[in-house]
C-alpha positions in Angstrom: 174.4 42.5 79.7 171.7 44.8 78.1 169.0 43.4 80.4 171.0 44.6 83.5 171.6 47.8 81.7 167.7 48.2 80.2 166.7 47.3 84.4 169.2 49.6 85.7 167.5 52.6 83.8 164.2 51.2 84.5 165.4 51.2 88.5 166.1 55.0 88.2 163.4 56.1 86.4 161.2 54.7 89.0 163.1 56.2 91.5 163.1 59.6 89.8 159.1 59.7 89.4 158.8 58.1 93.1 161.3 60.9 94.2 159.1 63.4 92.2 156.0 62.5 93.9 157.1 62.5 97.2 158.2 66.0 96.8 154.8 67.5 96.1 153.2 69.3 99.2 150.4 68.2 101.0 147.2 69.8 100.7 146.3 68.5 103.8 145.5 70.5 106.3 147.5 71.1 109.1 147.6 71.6 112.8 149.1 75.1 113.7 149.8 77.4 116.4 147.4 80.0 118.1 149.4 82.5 117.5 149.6 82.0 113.4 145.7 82.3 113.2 144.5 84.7 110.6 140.9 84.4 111.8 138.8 82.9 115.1 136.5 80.9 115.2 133.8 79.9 118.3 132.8 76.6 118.2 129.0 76.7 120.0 126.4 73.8 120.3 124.1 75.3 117.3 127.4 75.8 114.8 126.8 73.0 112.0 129.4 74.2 109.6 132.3 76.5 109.0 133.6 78.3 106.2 137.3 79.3 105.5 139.3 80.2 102.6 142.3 78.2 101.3 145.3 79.5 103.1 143.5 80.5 106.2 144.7 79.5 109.6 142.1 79.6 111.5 141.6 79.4 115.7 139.0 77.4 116.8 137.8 77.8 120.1 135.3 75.8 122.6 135.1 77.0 126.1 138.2 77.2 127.8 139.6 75.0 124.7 141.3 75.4 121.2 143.6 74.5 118.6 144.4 75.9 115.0 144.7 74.6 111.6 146.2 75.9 109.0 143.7 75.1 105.5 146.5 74.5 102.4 144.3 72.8 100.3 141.1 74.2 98.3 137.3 73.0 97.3 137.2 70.5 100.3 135.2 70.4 103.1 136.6 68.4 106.2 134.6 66.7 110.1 136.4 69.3 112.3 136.4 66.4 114.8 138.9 64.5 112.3 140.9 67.4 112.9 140.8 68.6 116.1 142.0 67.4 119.6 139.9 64.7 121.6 137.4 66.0 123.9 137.2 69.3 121.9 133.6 68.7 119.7 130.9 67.2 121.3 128.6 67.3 118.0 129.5 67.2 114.5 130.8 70.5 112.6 131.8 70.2 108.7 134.9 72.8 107.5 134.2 74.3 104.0 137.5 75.3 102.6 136.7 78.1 99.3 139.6 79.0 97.1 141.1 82.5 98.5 140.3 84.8 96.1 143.7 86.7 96.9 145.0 84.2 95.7 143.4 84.0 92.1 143.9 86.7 89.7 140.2 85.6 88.5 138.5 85.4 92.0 136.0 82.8 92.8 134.2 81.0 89.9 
């Protein structure tokens, strides 16, 4: 009877830390709207890399073409093709995503 009892608690402990890491938000980013872009971006065949603050969303536009993301996460850089629709990139661009110094009382180390 205590081994039931000891794997019952076991059971719900598990399922309390499982619960509590599911719950954590991603710091993914994430694609947006156009119309919730803080900032622009143009997209042209000499642009190597871009760089954004955390908390950004950000418009990226090619031509006639564009999409946004919005950048939750910090200290990451990201392939913009990962991120953005087929057919969009036609050469490699790398995303640098800075901590927003909004949004630390200390700024950027």
């Amino acid at each position: 009877m205590k081994f039931k009892t000891g794997a019952a608690l076991v059971a719900i402990s598990l399922g309390l830390f499982v619960g509590t890491v599911a719950a954590k938000p991603s710091l993914a980013p994430s694609i947006s709207t156009p119309e919730a872009a803080d900032k622009m971006v143009v997209i042209k065949e000499t642009t190597k890399k871009v760089n954004v603050f955390e908390n950004d969303t950000v418009l990226f536009k090619s031509g006639d073409k564009q999409f946004a993301v919005k950048f939750d996460g910090n200290s990451y850089f990201y392939d913009l093709g990962t991120l953005a629709p087929a057919g969009f990139l036609t050469h490699k661009v790398r995303v640098y995503v800075a901590p927003n110094p909004t949004d630390h009382e200390q700024g950027i180390p």
